[in-house]
N, C-alpha and C positions, 0 to 999 in steps of 0.2 A: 310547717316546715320552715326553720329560718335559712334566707338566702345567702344567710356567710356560707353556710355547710356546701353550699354550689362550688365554691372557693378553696376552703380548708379540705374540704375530704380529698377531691384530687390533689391536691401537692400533697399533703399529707401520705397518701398513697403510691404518689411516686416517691417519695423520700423513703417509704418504709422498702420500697421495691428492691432498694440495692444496687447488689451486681446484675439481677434482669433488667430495671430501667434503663442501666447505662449502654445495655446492650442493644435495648431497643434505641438509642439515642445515637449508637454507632452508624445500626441497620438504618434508619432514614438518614443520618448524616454521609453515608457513602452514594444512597443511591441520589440526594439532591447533590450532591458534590457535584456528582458524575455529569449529571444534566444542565448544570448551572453554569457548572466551569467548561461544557466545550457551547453554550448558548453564548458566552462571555466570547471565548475565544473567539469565536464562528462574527460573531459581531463585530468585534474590534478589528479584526481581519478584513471583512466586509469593508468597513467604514473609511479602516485607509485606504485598501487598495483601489474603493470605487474612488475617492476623494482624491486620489492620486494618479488616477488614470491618465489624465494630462499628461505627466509627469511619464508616465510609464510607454506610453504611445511618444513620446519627443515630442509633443503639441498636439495641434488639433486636427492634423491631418499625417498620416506616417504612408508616401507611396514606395513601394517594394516592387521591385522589378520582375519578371514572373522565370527570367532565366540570367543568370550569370554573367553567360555567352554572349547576352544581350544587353551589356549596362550602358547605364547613362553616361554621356557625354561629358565633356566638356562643353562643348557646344550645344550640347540639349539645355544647358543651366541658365540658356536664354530666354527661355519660355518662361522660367522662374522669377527673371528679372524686370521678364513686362508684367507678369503678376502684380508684382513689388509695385511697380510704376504706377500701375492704374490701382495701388491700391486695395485689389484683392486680398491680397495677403500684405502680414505687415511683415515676414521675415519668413526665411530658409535657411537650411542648412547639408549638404550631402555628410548622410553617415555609414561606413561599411562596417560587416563584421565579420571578421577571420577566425579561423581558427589558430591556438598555439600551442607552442611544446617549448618545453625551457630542456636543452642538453640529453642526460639519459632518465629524469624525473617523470615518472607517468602524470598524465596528466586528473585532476578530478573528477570526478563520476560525472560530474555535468560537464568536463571539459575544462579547457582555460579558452575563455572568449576576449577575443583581442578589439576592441570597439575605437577604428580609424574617423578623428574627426577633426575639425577645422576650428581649432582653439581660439580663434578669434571670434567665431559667432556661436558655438554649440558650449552648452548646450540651448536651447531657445527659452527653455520655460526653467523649473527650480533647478539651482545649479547643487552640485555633487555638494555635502558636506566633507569638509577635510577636517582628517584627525592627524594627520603632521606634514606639512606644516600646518598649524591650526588659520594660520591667514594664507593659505596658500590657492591660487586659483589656477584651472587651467590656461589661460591665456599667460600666465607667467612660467609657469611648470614646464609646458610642452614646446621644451624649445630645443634644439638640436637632436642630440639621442637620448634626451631624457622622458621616461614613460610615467605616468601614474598609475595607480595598481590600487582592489580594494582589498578591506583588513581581511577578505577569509582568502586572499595572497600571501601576505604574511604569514596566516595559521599553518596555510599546507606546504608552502614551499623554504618556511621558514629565513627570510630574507628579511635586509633591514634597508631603509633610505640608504641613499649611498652607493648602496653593492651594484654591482655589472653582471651580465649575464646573456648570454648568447638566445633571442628571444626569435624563435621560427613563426613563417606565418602562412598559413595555408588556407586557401578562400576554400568554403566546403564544396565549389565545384570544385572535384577532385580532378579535372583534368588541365586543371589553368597550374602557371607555374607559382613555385612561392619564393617567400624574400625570407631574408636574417637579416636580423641586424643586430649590432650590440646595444646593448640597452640600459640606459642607467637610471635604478628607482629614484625619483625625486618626489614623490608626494604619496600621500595614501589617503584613501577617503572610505567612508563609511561604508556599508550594505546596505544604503536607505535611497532614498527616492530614485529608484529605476535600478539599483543594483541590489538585485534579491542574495536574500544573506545562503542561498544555497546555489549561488553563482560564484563565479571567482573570474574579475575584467580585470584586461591591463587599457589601457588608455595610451594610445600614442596621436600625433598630427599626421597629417597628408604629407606634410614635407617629409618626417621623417622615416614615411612608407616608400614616398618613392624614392627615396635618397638610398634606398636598401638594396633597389634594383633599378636603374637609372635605365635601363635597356626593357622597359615595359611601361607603358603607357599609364597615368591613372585613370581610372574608369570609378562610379558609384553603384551600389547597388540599391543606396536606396534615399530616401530624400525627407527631413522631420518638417513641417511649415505652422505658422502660426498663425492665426487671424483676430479681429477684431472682437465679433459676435458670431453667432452659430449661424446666421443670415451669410457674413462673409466665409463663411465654410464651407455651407452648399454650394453655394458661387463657385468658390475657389474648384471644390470637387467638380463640379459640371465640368468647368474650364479645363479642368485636366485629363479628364475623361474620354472631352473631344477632340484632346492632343494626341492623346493614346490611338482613337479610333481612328482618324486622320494620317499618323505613323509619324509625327511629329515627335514623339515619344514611343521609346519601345514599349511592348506590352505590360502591363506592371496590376499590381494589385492595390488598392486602395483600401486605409483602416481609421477612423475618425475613433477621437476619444470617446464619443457617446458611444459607439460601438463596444470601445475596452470593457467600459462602465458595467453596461449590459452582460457585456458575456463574465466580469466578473463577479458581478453581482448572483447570475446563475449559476456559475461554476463553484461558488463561496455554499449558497445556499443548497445546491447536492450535498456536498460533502459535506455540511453541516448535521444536515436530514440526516444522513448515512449514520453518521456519527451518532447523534440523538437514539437512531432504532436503537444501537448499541447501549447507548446509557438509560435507554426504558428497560433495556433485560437490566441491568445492574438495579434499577426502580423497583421493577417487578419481583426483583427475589430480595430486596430489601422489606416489598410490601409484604412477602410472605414472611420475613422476619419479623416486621409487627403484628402479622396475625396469632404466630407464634407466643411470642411474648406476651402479647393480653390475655391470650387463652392462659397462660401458667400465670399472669398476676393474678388473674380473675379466678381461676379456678385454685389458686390455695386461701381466698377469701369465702367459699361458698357457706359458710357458718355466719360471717359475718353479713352476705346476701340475704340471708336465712333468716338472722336476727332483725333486720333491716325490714324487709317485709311484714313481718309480725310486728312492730311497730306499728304499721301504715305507710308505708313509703311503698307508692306505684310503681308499674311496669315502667314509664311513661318517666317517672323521675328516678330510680336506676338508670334510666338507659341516656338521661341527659348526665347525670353526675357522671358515668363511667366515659360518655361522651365527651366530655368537658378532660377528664383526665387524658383520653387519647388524643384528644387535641393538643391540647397542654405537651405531650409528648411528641407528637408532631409538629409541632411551632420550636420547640427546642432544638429538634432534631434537627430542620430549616436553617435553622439559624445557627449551628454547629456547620450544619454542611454546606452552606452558603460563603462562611467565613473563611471554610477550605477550598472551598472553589475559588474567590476571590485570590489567595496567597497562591494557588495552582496556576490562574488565568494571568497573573501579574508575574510571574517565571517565566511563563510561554510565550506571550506577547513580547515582555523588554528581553529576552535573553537568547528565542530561535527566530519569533517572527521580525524581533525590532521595528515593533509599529508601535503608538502614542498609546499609552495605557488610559484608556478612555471608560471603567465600566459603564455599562447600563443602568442606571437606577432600579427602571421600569423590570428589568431579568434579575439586579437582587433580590425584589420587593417578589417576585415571581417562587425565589427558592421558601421563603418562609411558608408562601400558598401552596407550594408544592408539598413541605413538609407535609402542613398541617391537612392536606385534602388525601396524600397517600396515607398517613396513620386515621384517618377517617373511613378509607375506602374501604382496605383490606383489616379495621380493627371493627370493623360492622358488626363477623361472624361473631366473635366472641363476646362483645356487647350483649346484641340482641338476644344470646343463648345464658348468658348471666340473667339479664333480665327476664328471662323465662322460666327459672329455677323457682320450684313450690317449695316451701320450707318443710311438708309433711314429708316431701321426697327427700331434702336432706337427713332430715331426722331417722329415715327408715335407710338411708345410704343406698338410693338406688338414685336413678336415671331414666327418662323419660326419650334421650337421644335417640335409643334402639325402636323407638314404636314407627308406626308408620308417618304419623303429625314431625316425629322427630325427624324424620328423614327427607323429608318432604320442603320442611323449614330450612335444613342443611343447603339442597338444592336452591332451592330458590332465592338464599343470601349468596350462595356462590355465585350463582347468575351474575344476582346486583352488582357485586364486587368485581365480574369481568365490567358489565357497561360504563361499573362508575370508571374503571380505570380505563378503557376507553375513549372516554371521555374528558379523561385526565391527559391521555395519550396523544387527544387530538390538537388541544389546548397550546402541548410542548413542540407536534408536529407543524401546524396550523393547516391541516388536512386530515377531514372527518375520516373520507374512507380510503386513505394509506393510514390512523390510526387504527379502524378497524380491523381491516384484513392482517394488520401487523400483530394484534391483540388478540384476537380470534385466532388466526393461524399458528401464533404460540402458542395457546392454552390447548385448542386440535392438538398440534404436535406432541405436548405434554401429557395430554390423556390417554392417546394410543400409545404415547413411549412406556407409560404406566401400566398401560393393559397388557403390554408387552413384558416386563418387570414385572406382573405381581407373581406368572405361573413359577419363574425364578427365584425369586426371594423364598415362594412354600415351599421351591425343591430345596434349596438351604436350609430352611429352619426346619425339615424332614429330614436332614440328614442327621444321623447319629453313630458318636464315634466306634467302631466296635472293639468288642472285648477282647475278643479274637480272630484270627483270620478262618475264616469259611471259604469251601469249596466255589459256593455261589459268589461270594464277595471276592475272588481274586479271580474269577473267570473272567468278573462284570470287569473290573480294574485292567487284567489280560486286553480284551478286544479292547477296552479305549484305548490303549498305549500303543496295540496293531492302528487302530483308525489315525491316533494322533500324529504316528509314523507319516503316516501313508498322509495327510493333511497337510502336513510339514513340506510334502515333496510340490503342492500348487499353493499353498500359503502357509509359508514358514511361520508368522509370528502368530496365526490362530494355532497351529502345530502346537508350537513351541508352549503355550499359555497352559494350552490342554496337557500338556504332558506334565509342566511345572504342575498343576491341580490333581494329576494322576498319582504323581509321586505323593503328595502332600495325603492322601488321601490311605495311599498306605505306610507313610511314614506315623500317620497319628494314633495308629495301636501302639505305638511304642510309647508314647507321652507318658508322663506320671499321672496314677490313678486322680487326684487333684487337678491335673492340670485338662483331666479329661469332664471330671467333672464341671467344671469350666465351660470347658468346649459347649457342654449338652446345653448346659443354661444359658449362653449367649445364642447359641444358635435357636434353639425355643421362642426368648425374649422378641428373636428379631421378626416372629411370625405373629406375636402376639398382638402390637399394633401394626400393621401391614401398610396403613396407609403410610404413618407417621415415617417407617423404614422407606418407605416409595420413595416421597418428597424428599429427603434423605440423597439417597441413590439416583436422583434427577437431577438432583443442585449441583452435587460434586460432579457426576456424570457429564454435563451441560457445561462446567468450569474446563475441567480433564480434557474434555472434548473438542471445545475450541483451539484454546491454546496448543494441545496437541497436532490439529488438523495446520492451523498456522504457523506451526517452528517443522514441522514435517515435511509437509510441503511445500513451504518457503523454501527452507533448506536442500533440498530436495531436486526444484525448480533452478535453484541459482547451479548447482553441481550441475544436474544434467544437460542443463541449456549449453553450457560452455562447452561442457567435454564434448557431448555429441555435436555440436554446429563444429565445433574444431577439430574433429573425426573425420564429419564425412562432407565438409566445404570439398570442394576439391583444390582450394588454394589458403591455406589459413593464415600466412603474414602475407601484404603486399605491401612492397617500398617502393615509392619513389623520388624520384634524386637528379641532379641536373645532368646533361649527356655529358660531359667531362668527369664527371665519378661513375660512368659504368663500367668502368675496366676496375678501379678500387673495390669494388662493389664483387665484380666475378673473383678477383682475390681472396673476398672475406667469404663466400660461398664456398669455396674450399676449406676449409677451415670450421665450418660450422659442422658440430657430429653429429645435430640431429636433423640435418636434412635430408629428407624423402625424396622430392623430386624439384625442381627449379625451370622455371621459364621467362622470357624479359620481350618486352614490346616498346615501343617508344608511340607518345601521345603528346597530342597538341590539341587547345580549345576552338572550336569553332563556332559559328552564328550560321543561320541559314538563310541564305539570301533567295534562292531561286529553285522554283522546280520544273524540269522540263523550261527553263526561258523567262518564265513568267515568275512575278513574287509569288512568294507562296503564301502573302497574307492574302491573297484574291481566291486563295482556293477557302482560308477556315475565319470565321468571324475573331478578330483582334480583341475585342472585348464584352465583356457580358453585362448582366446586370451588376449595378453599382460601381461601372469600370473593373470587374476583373475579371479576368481570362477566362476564356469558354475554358473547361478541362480538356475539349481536343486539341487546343491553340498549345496550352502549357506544354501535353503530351509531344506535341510534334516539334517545339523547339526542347523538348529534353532528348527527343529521340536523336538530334541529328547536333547534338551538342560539342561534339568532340571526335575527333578521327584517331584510331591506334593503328602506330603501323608495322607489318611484318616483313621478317627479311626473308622475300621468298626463295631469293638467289642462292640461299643458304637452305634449303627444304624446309623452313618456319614456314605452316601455314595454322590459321585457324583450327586446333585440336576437335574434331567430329563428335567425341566422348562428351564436350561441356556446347558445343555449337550445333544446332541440328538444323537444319538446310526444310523451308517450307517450301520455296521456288529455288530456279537456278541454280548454281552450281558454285563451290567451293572455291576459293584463290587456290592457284597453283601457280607453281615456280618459271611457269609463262607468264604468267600477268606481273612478274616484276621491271620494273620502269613503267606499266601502264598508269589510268586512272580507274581503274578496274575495282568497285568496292562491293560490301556485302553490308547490307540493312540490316537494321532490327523489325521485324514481321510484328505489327498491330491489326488487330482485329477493328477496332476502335475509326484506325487511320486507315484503314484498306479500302474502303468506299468513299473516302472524302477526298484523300491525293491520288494524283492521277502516278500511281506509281507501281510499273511494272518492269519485266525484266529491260532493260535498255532504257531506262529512262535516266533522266539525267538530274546531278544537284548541284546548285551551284555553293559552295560555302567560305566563308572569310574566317580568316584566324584573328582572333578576340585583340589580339596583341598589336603582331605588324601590321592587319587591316589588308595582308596580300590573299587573295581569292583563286580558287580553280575550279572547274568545272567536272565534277567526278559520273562516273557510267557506274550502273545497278548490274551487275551479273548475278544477284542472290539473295534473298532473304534469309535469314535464321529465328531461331527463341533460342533461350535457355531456360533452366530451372530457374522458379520464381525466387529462391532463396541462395541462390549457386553465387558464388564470386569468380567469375571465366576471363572481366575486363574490365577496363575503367571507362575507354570511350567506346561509345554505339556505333560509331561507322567504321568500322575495318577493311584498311587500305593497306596496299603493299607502302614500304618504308621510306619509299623518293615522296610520295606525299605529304606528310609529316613533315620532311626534311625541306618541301616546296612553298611551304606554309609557313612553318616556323625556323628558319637556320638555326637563329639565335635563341630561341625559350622553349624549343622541346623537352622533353621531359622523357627519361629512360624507366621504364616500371618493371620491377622483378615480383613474379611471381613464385610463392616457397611453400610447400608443403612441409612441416616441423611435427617433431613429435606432440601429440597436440597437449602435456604436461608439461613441454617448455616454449610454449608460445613466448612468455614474457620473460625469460632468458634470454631469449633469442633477439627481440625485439632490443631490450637492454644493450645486447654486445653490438649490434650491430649501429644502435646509437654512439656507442662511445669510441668506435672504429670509424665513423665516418660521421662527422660535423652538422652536414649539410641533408641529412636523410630526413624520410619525411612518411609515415607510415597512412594508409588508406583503409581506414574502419572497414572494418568485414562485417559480415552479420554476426560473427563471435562477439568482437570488440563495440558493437552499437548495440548487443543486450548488455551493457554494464549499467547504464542509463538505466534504464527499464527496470533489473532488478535491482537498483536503488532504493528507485522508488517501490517497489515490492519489499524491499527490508522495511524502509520506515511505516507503508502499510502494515505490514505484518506486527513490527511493537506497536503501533498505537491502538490494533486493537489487542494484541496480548492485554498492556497494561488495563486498557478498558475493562476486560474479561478477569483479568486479575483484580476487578474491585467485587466481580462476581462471586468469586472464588473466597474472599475475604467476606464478605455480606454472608454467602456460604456457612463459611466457619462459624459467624454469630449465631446464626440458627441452629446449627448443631449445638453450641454450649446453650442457647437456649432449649432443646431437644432434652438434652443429656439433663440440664436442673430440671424441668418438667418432665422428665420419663423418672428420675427418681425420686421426685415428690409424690408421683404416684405408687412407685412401689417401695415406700418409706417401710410397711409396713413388712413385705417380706424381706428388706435389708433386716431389719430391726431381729424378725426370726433368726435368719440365716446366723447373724453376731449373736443371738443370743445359743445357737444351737454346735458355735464353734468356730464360726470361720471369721479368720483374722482381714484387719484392713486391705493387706497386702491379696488376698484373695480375692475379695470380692473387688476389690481396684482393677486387676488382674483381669475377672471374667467382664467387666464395664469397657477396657481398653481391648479386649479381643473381641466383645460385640460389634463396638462401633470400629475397629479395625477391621472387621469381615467388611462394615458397609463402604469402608473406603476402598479398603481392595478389591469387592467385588464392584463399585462403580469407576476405579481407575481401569481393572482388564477391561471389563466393556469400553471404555472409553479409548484404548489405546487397538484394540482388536477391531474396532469399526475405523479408526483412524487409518489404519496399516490395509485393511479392505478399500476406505477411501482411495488412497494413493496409490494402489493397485489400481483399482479402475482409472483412475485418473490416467495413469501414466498409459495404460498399456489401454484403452478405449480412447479416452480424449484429447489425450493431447500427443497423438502422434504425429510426425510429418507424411505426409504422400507424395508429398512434390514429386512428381517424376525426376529420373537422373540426380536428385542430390548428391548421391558420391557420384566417386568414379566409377560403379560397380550398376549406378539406377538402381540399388536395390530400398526397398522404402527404410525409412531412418524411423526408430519407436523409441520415445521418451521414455523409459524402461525405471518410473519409481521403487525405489528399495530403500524401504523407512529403517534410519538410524536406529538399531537395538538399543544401544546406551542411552539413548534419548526416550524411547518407549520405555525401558524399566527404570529412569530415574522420574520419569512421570508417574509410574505407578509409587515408586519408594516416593515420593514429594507430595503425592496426596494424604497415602496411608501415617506418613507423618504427623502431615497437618491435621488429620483427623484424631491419633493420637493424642496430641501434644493440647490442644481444644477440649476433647473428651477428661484428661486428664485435669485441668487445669476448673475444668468445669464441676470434675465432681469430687474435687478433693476436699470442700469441706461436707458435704455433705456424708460421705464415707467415712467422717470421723465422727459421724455422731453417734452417743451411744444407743443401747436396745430400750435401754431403759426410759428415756427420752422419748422415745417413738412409740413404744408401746405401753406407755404410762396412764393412759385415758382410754385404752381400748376396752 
């Protein structure tokens, strides 16, 4: 045997392949795409943000205050500057972060984040890059009322250097007061180093925050420092730790850049994982693509196997030569799909993530191994079963598959093929057994989906069109249309399916005799190979299925979350606005058509200084490990953060409907002029402060620093998801007014039709200047399902390479389903029936299979979201409306969306089939049955 033939027969063999080679060259080049290009990503991602985390963190130590109510000094920034002195640290910087609102523009899904800093030392570590002016720096920029802002500023607000614009500032403790100021762009800098490009910062100085409201104090909330080596870090940490502990410093939390590293490193590497499982299915059915495909190269050579062997050419060197060629096939395919992932990973990196296009070597050199090890795994079966072919069997045109040896060998290459790719799987995961159970648990799933499928698929290919209508055949037809009825009334789109199939069922006596004959033969066909139809009806099934369950429910999700929290909040817009626009404010609430109901409180921020006399850091530990706050510490200065006050003079007390009384008793229209308040009731805090009816707090407003002494007459809760207030201690209105003269704050609460929340919010911005809206639980899920949208396309698109992989197999299906039945085409043409016919019953076969695995596929989706909505994801919260009645995420899957899912498969499966078998349907009888 000469060793070129190891060489020339394989390429040879794929060149003779054709259009099935290229197809096997598709299937492993989508599924290494898929794996390569998010292993790429997932890297490159990693690499900056860990390498940036300095950068990301403000230095090497970032302290964060743990309450608001409780910021840093001015005079606290002494501590920081004997640091400096003795050399601990080599630098500081105070940096806050506000929220904003430009005029009546909503603002971005992540917000407009307003980042207040001290242009002459911040930033500490890499400074911003600017892209106009191109030499522009903060320390020149930030001078009077001019702001810097990054480029996805410009994208959404559409603004240029230059322009002015009335820029709000609201610290996210919603009960501190906020500033304006007019603002003018002068610079713009990139979405790189600490500005994520799915952020959008304006950058202003300290001067020209307080210059905006000269009648409030500045205060920090949080502090970047830098040090020398990771030695002067610890240092630095301890030392500030035991400032904290001490009360030298208010309570705060502490975050080093090894820290960032860490959690981004872990956070990178989940969702990388995540992502991966996704492109092992996209692997796995690319793998069953090249199992496909060798079986039909291999098996229209079996004469040539035949001849091969009667030569002398072993089991042993077949199975390396067709080896050698599946390899071959698989290294191409690598390196096709490699190439893709490259041009995929170098889009996604410079264009969404904007981090340094860095590939891996080690993960290209990776996609070529992958090719060649997945067209290895899953091209075993059809190998090893070529190389098992006797030539006396081919000469008598039988097969040995059916015996018990055949069946037997079947299994036991199946096996192989799950462990190799298990093992394949672990390689990509770099965890044995999260590859396994991920491998295993697919293939489980897949088999029982199958055993569930096959009693379906006989009842299909049993069915036969009939000639006529029968007594028995319209009764049977009769009760399914009564059940489909009656179905319809607890799940309309199973209903619905079943009736569409009902009708079809007696509309098909009507079809033309041809077109019936049709019918018989596809339907027949598809019971003929059962398995082949299965795999078929699982791929598209498993495509249909995701992507359907993810635009469903996403969509679904986003609807009902909004409408219902903005149904049954019991307050869905709240404004607040300085006390000098409350009466502006009562104006424009006349005037609004869609107001329900309206109520207003005024609020002021406070700190807590004392309980019953004593501090109240003596009642709870200041700090925990790693210097940050026990969660009771946190809990108890969030609880007592802010005072709202009511005019009881006027019958305003706390509404009993959203307020429920655990101890003590209600404000009444006696307790005005006292200091008479009502708590928020912790379970948490009830054993650790000495706080019961008659006890006393003392607390200071964040602002002027003036303090009073308030009396407990009552506890409350509300619903855990309710919007009833803005500050936790409810005081009659002279409180408020004793606290703060000057920076109170007027809050209206509005119940709106919950269709024009954002009308409403709109008019009332561009009627009063100075407004300033308080995220609801409506308005703080837009966040959330955000990030739920781009979850949801990133695995569509994934799933959609499945769906594409998919289709290859089917045209590889359809050339090997009719190289097999070459010989009854060849009768049929020869016995009458024209191209257009038998094209015809090929596109109604494989049409049944796409339609029959899109209904299932959109019928268990529309059950999915049923359960879903009406078992899982309902509210209980007690009292969420005003009615306490329970609130139920009530899913009702999009029709249009479920039948243009079924028309978008049955297409794709057409338009594949078609394209698949159109030269083959042209060829003549005579051709085919020339040597029979």
């Amino acid at each position: 045997m000469k060793a070129s033939l190891f060489v020339t027969y394989p390429l040879r063999s794929l060149r003779r392949g054709g259009g099935s080679t290229q197809m096997a060259l598709i299937c492993i080049a989508i599924g290494v795409m898929a794996v390569v290009a998010i292993q790429l990503i997932g890297l490159m991602a990693t690499s900056s943000y860990v390498n940036s985390a300095r950068t990301a963190n403000g230095g090497d130590i970032s302290m964060q205050v743990a309450d608001r109510n409780s910021p840093i000094t001015q005079s606290d920034l002494a501590v920081f500057e004997r640091l400096k002195r003795e050399q601990t640290i080599q630098g500081y910087t105070p940096v806050n972060l506000e929220l904003g609102a430009i005029a009546t523009l909503p603002a971005p899904a992540n917000g407009l984040l307003v980042q207040v800093v001290d242009p002459a030392h911040f930033p500490l570590v890499t400074a911003p890059t600017f892209v106009s002016p191109a030499s522009g720096s903060l320390k020149t920029l930030l001078t009077g009322n001019q702001v810097v802002v990054t480029q996805t500023f410009l994208t959404y607000y559409h603004k240029h250097v230059g322009d002015t614009f009335a820029l709000q500032l609201q610290s996210p403790q919603q009960n501190a007061a906020g500033r304006t100021l007019q603002a003018r762009l002068a610079g713009v800098i990139a979405n790189t180093n600490g500005y994520g490009v799915g952020n959008t910062f304006v950058l202003v100085s300290f001067a020209t925050y307080q210059a905006a409201n000269l009648a409030l104090p500045v205060a920090y909330d949080s502090v970047d420092l830098v040090t020398q080596d990771q030695a002067h870090t610890d240092q630095a940490l301890r030392a500030l730790q035991q400032q904290v502990q001490q009360g030298h410093l208010p309570p705060a939390s502490f975050q080093t850049a090894t820290e960032v590293q860490q959690h981004v490193q872990a956070f990178n590497e989940q969702t990388t994982q995540l992502q991966e499982l996704a492109g092992l299915l996209v692997l796995l059915i690319a793998g069953l693509g090249i199992l496909n495909t060798m079986r039909m190269l291999l098996a229209r050579r079996t004469l040539e196997i035949a001849l091969l062997k009667t030569m002398g050419y072993s089991r042993s060197s077949l199975a390396l030569l067709f080896g050698i060629e599946t390899g071959t096939l698989g290294l191409l395919g690598g390196l096709v799909g490699t190439s893709m992932a490259l041009a995929i990973s170098y889009g996604v990196v410079t264009t969404l993530l904007l981090v340094p296009f860095q590939p891996d070597p080690w993960t290209l050199g990776s996609g070529l191994a992958l090719g060649t090890g997945t067209a290895l795994s899953f091209g075993l079966m059809p190998i090893v079963q070529s190389a098992q072919i006797r030539p006396i069997e081919v000469l008598r045109g039988r097969s040995d598959s059916g015996s018990a040896s055949g069946r037997s060998l079947i299994l036991l290459l199946y096996g192989l093929i799950v462990l190799l790719f298990c093992l394949l799987a672990s390689v990509i995961l770099r965890n044995l057994l999260l590859a396994c159970a991920s491998v295993c648990g697919a293939v489980l799933f897949l088999v029982l989906l199958s055993l569930c499928l096959r009693p379906l698929i006989w009842g299909i290919s049993t069915f036969s069109p009939p000639e006529h209508y029968s007594r028995k055949y319209l009764a049977i037809v009769l009760v399914g249309i009564v059940l489909a009825v009656l179905l319809s009334a607890f799940f309309p789109v199973g209903g619905g399916v079943a009736m569409v199939l009902l009708f079809l069922a007696l509309a098909v006596k009507l079809l033309p005799h041809p077109w019936k004959m049709n019918t018989r033969i596809a339907l027949r066909n598809l019971g003929r190979r059962p398995m082949r139809t299965i795999m078929l009806v699982l791929i598209l099934f498993v495509g249909v299925f995701v992507i359907g369950s993810l635009q469903v429910v996403g969509q679904d999700l986003q609807s009902q979350l909004a409408i219902t929290l903005n149904q049954t909040l019991s307050f869905n817009v709240v404004v607040k606005l300085p006390q000098n626009q409350a009466r502006a404010m009562r104006a424009q609430l006349t005037t609004l058509p869609d107001l329900l109901a309206s109520s207003s409180t005024t609020i002021s921020a406070t700190s807590l200084v004392a309980i019953n006399g004593q501090p109240w850091q003596s009642f709870l530990p200041s700090a925990g490990k790693n210097g940050r706050p026990e969660p009771l510490t946190v809990q108890a200065l969030r609880d007592f953060d802010g005072v709202e006050g009511y005019d009881l003079s006027n019958q305003q007390t706390p509404d009993p409907r959203f307020f429920h009384l655990v101890a003590g008793r209600n404000l009444q229209a006696s307790d005005a002029g006292t200091n008479h308040v009502l708590i928020p009731y912790s379970s948490a805090l009830a054993h650790t402060l000495p706080l019961t009816i008659g006890s006393t707090l003392t607390v200071e407003n964040t602002e002027s620093k003036t303090s009073t002494t308030l009396t407990v007459i009552g506890e409350y809760t509300t619903a855990g998801i309710s919007l009833t207030h803005v500050s936790p201690i409810l005081t009659p209105q002279n409180i408020v007014m004793t606290l703060a003269p000057a920076t109170a704050q007027t809050v209206f609460y509005l119940k709106v039709n919950p269709t024009q929340v954002a009308q409403t919010e709109a008019r009332l911005e561009q009627a009063l200047p100075g407004v300033a809206f308080v995220p609801t639980p409506a308005s703080d899920i837009d966040s959330y399902l955000q990030g739920l949208s781009n979850i949801v396309w990133v695995f569509t698109v994934i799933v959609g390479f499945v769906l594409l992989a998919g289709m290859v197999i089917m045209a590889n299906t359809v050339v090997l389903d009719l190289f097999e039945r070459r010989r009854e085409l060849g009768i049929l043409k020869a016995l009458g029936y024209t191209q257009q016919t038998i094209r015809g019953e090929i596109l109604l076969e494989y049409g049944i299979i796409g339609g029959t695995s899109a209904v299932l596929a959109i019928v268990l989706v529309a059950l999915l979201a049923n359960l879903l909505g009406n078992a899982f994801l309902r509210a209980t919260a007690s009292e969420l409306s005003n009615t306490g009645a329970v609130v139920v995420l009530s899913f009702s899957p999009n029709g249009w969306l479920l039948a243009s899912l079924v028309g978008g498969a049955i297409s794709l499966v057409l338009i594949t089939s078609l394209l698949a078998s159109w030269r083959t349907v042209q060829r003549r009888p005579l051709d085919v049955l020339r040597y029979e």
